[in-house]
C-alpha positions in Angstrom: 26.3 3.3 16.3 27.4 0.7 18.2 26.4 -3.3 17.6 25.4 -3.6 21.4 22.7 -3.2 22.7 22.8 0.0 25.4 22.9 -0.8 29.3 20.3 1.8 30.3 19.1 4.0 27.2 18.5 7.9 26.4 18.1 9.5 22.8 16.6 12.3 20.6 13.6 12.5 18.9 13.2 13.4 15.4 9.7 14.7 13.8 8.2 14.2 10.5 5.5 16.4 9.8 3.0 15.6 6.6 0.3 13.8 7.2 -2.8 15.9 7.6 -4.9 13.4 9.6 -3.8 10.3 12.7 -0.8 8.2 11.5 -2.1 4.4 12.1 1.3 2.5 10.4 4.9 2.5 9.9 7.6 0.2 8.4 11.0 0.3 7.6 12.2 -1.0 4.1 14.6 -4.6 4.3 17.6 -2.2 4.1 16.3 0.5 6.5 16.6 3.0 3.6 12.6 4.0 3.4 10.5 4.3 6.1 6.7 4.4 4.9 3.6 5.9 6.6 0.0 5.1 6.5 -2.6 7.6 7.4 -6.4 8.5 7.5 -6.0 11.2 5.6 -5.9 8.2 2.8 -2.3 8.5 2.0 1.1 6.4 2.0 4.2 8.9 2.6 7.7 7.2 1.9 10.7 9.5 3.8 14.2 8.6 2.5 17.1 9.7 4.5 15.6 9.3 8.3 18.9 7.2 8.9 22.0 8.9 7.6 22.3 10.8 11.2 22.4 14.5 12.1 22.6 17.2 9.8 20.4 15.1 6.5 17.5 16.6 5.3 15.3 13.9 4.6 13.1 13.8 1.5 9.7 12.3 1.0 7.2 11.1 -1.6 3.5 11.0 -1.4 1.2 7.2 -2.5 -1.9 8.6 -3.5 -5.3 6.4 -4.8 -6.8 5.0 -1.9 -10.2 6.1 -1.3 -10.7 5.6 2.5 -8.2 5.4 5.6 -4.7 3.7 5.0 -4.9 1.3 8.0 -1.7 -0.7 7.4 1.4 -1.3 5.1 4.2 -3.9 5.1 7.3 -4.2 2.3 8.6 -7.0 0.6 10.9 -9.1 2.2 12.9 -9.6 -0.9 12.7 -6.1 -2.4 13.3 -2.6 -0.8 11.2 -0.5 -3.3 8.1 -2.7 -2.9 5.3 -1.2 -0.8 2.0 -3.1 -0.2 -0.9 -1.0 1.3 -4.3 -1.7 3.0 -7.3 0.3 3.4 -11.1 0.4 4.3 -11.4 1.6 0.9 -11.6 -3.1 0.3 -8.4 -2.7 -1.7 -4.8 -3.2 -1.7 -2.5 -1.5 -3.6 0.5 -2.2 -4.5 3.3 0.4 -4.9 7.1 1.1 -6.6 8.3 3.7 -4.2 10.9 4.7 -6.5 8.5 6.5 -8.7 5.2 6.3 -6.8 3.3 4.6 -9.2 0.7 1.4 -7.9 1.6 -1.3 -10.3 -1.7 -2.9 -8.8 -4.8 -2.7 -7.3 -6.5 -6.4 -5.8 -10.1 -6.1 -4.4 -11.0 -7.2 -1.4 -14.0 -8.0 0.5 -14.3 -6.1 2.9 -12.4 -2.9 5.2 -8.8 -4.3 5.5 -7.2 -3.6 8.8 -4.4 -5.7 8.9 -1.3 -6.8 6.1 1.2 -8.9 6.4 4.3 -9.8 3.6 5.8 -13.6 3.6 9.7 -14.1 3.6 8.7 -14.5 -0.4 6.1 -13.9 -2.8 2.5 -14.0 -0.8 0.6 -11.4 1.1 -2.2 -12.0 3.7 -4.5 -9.1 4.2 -7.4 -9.7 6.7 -10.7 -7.6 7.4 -12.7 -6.3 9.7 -15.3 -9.2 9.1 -12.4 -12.2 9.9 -11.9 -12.7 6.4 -7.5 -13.4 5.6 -6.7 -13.0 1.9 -3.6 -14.1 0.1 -2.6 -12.2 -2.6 0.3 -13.5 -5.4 2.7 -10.4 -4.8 4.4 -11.1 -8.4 0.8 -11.6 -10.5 -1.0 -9.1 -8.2 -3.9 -12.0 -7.8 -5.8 -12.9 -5.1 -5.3 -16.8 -4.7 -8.0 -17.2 -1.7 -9.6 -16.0 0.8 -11.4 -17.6 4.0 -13.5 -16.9 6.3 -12.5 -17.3 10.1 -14.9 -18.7 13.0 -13.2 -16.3 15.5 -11.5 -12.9 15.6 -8.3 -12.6 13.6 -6.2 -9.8 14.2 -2.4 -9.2 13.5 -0.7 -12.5 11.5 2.9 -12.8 10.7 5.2 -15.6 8.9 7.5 -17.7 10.5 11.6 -17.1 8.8 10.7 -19.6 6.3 7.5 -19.1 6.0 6.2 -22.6 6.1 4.0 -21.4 9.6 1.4 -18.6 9.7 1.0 -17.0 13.6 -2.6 -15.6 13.9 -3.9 -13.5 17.2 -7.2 -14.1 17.8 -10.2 -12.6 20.1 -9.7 -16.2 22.0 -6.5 -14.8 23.7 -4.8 -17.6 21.5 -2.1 -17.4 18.7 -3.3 -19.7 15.9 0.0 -21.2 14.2 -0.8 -22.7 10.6 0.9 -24.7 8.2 0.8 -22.5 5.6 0.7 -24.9 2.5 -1.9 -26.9 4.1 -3.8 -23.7 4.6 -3.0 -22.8 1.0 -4.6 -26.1 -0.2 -7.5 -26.2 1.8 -11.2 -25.5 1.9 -12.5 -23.1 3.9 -12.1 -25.4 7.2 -9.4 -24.0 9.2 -7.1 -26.1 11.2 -4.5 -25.3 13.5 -0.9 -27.1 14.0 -0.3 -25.5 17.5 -2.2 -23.0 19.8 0.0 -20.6 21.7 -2.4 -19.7 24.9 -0.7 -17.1 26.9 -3.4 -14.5 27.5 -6.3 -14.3 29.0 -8.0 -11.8 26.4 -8.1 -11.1 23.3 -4.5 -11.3 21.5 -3.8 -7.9 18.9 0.0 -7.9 17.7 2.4 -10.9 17.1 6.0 -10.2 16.0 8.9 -12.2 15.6 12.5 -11.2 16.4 14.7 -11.0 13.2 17.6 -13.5 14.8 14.7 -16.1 15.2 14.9 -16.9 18.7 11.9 -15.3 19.9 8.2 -14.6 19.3 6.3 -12.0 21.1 2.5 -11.1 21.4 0.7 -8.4 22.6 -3.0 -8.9 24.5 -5.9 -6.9 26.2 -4.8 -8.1 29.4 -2.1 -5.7 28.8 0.8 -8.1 29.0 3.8 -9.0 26.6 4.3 -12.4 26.4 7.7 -13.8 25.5 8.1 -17.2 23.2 11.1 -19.1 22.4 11.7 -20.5 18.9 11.7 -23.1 17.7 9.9 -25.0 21.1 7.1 -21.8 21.1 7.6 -22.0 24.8 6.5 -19.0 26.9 9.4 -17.6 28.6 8.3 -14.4 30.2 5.6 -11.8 30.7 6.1 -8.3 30.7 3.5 -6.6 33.1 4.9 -2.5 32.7 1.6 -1.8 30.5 -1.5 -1.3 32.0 -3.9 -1.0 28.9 -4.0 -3.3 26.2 -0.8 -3.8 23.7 -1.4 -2.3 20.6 2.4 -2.5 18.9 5.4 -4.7 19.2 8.7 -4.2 17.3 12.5 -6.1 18.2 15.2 -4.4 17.8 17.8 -5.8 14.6 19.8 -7.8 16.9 17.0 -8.8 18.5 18.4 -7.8 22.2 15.7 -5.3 22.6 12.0 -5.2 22.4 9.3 -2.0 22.4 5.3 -2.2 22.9 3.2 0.0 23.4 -0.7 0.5 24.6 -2.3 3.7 25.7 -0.2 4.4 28.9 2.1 7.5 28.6 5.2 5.7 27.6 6.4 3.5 25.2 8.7 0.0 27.1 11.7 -0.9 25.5 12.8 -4.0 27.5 16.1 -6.2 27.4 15.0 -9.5 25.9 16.8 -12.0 27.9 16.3 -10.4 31.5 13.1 -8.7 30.7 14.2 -5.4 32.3 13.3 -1.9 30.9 16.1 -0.2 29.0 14.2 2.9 28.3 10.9 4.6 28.2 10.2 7.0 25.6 7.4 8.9 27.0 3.9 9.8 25.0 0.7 11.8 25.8 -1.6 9.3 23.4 -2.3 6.1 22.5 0.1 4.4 20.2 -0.9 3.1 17.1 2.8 1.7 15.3 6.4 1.0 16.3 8.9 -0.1 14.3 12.6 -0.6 15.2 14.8 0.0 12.1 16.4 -3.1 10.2 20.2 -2.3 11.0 20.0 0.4 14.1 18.6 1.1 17.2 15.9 3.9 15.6 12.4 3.0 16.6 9.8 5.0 14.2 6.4 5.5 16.3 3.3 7.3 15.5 -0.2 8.1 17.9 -3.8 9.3 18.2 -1.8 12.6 18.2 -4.3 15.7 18.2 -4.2 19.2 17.0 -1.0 20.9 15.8 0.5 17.7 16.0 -2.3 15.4 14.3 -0.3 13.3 11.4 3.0 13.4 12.9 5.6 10.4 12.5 8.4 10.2 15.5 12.0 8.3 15.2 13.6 7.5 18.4 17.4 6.9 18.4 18.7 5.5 21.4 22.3 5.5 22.7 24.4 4.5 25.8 23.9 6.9 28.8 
């Protein structure tokens, strides 16, 4: 496929049915050779050869254990057989998808809803009660946890991971020093605050080249950041419900989000226009753009005959 991003997109669509229940995650592995899926129907599914193009029969391996819905999942950085997973069940698993076995399982307090994996070592897992843990990956240990004053939603590492971006209920992104937060008592203090928004911020991601930040709010808009300055660039206005899920593209040229319209936006990063719309009937609950092509994985509120269905987009030049 080529390295450039396409003028004006089309593509096929490739399903994955095996999940019994509403797919709420997906993730791509650092090398783009697992995709993993979290469901309610408490499971992790792992699918190995979604990338090696037409005619591969891909193969798949089921994460079993958790007790209640699998809400989100992020892999190591550093390693492409490490899976973490969280779930209402107040746990986090850890997992070695080359046999399926959890090498560990950390308690949390309460119903995890969102996960995030540092450029290294350290996990933060927050709640539905505002509380961000930060698990030692390698020891499987929970090193702290805090309780926040406001609503903490989606949180992501800078590159280097010396900065922590948090989206809050204040239509803020909260940026941390991370070591400082590491240290600290359970007084939380900010280095910056991005305010873009004027509701509540869900989904932060940054783009893999490390020029740009973008964050998803209620007010349905996309807002566009440049790094390092965190300066807001742009706003995309195509949504009209709130942004659920953001994912760049590899190169970082192209950016998808979607809400609860009927499509999901993939936009040109540096003019803002839409490349493509891959068109839905439901509410979106994951994207992710694979690590080395333009393949964006995606998964809904799908209902029926396809309830627990996992999509993957590959777009090419019309």
């Amino acid at each position: 496929m080529s390295s450039s991003a396409p003028a004006k997109g089309r593509g096929v669509t490739r399903e994955l049915h095996k999940h019994k229940k509403v797919v709420h995650a997906v993730a791509w592995n650092s090398t783009g050779s697992r995709l993993a899926s979290g469901s309610v129907d408490t499971t992790a599914i792992v699918w190995s050869g979604i990338a090696d193009g037409a005619g591969v029969k891909e193969s798949h391996i089921e994460l079993k254990g958790h007790q209640e819905a699998v809400d989100q999942l992020c892999w190591d950085p550093q390693h492409p057989d490490r899976l973490a997973t969280a779930s209402g069940d107040k746990t986090v698993r850890l997992w070695d998808t080359r046999t399926a076995r959890c090498t560990n399982v950390i308690d949390t307090r309460g119903e995890n809803i969102n996960i995030a994996w540092s450029p290294e070592h350290h996990i933060a897992v927050g709640n539905k009660d505002d509380d961000i843990s930060i698990i030692d990956a390698r020891k499987g240990k929970m090193l702290k946890t805090t309780k926040f004053p406001y609503e903490v939603n989606e949180m992501s590492w800078s590159r280097d991971g010396s900065l922590l971006f948090l989206t809050t209920g204040m239509g803020t992104v909260e940026v941390l020093r991370y070591a400082n937060f590491l240290r600290g008592g359970s007084k939380v203090e900010s280095f910056r605050s991005l305010q873009g928004h004027t509701a509540n911020c869900y989904c932060v991601q940054f783009d893999p080249t490390g020029k740009h930040l973008a964050v998803g709010g209620a007010d349905a808009l996309v807002s566009l950041w440049s790094l390092p300055e965190l300066v807001c660039m742009r706003t995309l206005t195509r949504l009209e419900w709130p942004v659920r899920t953001l994912s760049f593209s590899h190169d970082g040229k192209l950016l998808a989000s979607a809400s609860e319209d009927a499509f999901i936006d993939i936009a040109d990063v540096d003019s803002g226009e839409q490349i493509h719309a891959i068109s839905s009937s439901v509410a979106m609950n994951s994207i992710a753009w694979h690590p080395t092509q333009y393949l964006l994985a995606y998964a809904g509120d799908d209902k029926e005959r396809d309830q627990g269905m996992v999509r993957v987009f590959s777009l090419t030049h019309s």
